[in-house]
C-alpha positions in Angstrom: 5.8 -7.6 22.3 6.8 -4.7 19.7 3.2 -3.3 19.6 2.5 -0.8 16.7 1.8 2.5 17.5 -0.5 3.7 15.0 -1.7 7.2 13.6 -4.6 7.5 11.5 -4.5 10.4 9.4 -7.8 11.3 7.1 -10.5 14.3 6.8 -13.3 12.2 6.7 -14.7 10.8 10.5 -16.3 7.9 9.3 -13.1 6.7 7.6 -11.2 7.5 10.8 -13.4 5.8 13.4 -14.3 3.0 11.3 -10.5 2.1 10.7 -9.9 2.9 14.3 -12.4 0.4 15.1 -11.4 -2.3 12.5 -7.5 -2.1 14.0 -8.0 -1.2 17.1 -9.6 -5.2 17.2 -6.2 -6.3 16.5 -4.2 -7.4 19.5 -0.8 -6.2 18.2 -2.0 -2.8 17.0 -3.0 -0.1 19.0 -4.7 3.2 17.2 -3.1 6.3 19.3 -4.2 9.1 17.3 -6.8 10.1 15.0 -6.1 13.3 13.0 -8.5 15.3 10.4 -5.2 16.7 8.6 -1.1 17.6 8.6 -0.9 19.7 11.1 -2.8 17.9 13.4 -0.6 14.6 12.6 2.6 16.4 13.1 1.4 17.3 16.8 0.4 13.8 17.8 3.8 13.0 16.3 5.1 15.6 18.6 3.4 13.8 21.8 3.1 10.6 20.9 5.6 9.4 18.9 3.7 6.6 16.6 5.8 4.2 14.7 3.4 3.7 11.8 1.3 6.5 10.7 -1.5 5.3 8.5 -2.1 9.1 6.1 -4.7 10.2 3.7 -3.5 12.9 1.0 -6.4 15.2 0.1 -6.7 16.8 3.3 -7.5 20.8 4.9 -5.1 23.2 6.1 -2.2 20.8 5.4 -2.3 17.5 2.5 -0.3 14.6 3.2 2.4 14.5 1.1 3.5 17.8 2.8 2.7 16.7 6.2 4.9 13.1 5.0 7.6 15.4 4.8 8.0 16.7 8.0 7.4 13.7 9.6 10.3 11.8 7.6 12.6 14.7 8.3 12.1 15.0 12.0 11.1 11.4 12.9 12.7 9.3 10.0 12.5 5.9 11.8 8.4 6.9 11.9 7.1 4.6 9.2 4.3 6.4 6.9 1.9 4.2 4.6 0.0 6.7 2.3 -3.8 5.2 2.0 -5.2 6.3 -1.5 -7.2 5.8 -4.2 -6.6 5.0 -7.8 -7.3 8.7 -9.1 -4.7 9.7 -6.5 -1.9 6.9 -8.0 0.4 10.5 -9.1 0.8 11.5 -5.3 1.9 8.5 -4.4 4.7 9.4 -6.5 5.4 12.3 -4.6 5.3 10.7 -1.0 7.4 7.7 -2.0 10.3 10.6 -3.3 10.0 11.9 0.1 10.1 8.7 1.9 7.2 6.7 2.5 7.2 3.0 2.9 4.3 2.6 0.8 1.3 3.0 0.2 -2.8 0.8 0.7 -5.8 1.4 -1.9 -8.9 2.7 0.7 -10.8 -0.1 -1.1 -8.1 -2.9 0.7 -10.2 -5.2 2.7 -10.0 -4.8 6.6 -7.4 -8.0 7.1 -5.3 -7.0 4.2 -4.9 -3.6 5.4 -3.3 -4.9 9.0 -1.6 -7.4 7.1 0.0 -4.4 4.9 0.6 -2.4 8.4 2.6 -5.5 10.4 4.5 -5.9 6.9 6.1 -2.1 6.8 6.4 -2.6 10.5 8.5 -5.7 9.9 10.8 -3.6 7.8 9.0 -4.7 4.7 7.8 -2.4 1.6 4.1 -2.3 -0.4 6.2 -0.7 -3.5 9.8 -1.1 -3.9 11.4 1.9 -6.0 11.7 -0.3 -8.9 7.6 -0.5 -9.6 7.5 3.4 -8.2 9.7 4.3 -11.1 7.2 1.6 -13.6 4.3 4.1 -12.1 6.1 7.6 -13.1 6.5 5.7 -16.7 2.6 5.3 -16.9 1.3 8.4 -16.0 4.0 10.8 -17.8 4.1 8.8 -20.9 1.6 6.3 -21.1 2.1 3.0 -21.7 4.9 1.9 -24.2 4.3 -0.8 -26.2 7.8 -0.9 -27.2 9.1 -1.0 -23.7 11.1 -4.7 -23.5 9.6 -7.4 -21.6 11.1 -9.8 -19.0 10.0 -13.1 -19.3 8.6 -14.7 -16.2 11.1 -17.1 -14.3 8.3 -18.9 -13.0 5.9 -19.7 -16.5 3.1 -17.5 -15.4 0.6 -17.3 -18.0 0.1 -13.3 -19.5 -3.2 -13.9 -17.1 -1.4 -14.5 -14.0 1.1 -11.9 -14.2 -1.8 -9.4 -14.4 -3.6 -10.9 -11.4 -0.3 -10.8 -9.7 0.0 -6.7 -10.4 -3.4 -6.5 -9.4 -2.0 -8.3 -5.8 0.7 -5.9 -5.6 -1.3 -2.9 -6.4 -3.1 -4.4 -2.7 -6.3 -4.7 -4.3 -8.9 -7.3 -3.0 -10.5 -10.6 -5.2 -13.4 -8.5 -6.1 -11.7 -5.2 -7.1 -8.9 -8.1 -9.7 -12.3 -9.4 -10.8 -14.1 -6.3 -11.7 -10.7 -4.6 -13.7 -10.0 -8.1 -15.6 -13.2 -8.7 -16.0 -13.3 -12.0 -14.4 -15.3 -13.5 -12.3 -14.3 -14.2 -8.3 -13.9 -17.3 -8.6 -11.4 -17.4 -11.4 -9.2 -14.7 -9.6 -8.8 -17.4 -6.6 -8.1 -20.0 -9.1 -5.3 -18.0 -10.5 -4.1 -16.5 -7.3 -3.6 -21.0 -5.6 -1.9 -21.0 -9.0 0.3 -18.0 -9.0 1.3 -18.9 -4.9 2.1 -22.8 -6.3 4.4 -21.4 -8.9 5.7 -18.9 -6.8 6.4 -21.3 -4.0 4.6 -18.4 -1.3 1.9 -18.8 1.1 -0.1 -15.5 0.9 -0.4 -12.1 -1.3 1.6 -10.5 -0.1 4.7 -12.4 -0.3 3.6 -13.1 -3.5 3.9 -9.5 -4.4 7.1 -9.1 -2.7 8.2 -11.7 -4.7 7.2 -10.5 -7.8 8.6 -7.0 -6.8 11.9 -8.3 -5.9 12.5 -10.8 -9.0 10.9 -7.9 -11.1 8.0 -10.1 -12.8 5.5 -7.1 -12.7 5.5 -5.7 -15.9 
């Protein structure tokens, strides 16, 4: 079996050994490493040569945009998923430039994370360049109302198409609920509706889908 070799890159202990925990439980994943910042996570790329290195961006002595960089330069088949917040949304920016894969909210739950993991291992993307570009739009010039819109292919209501950015941004029933406003229930209503129309089985083919066809907005 092509196991996944996995990295963990953040400052903070109880995010690393809680994720190490939470992954390690999975059969085809096997935590290698755990590193507090960039320099440490270029020497266990050094010795151990993950093929998925999971990195946090605020970090000591070396951030993780900078330490992206040198990985992607001297090990560009190593696959690096930036794990972020929302405040953070602008650095993303900088390590997709460089060549990240992609990057997970730290609010994902547990089995959409390694979901998110096996699909970048797979070859796959969490943000193809065309919604990477959408994100430099929004934070250097705000939202433009007069930019044109693409009408869906699929007749998703306004609703559903922001419930299925919400899927692609990797965020969880609760955290679509709380930013629409909407309660938990309605999310799952519209998410069996947006996979029906859609013709896809889970999220995130659903925001492949939707990344691909460009029906994010």
């Amino acid at each position: 079996m092509n196991e996944i070799k996995l990295l963990l890159v953040d400052d903070q202990e109880l995010i690393r050994e809680s994720l190490s925990i939470v992954l390690d439980m999975d059969p085809e994943i096997d935590v290698i490493g755990l590193a507090e910042n960039g320099i440490q996570a270029i020497t266990i790329c050094e010795e151990q040569e993950p093929n998925i290195v999971l990195m946090d961006i605020n970090m000591p002595e070396m951030d993780g945009i900078a330490a992206t960089k040198v990985i992607k330069q001297r090990w560009p088949h190593t696959k690096v998923i930036i794990l972020t917040t929302f405040q953070e949304i602008n650095h993303v920016i900088d390590a997709l430039s460089i060549g990240a894969e992609g990057y997970l909210l730290k609010a994902i739950h547990p089995k959409d994370l390694i979901s998110g993991i096996k699909l970048i291992h797979k070859g796959g993307t969490l943000l193809p360049q065309d919604l990477a570009k959408l994100l430099v739009q929004q934070i250097n010039q705000g939202e433009d109302s007069s930019r044109q819109e693409t009408p869906s292919k699929y007749d998703l209501t306004e609703r559903e198409e922001q419930v299925l950015e919400c899927l692609s941004y990797g965020l969880g029933n609760k955290q679509i609920a709380e930013r629409l406003f909407l309660s938990e229930g309605t999310v799952k209503n519209y998410i069996s509706s947006i996979y029906h129309k859609l013709d896809v089985k889970d999220r995130f083919q659903a925001a492949q889908k939707a990344q691909q066809e460009g029906l994010i907005k």
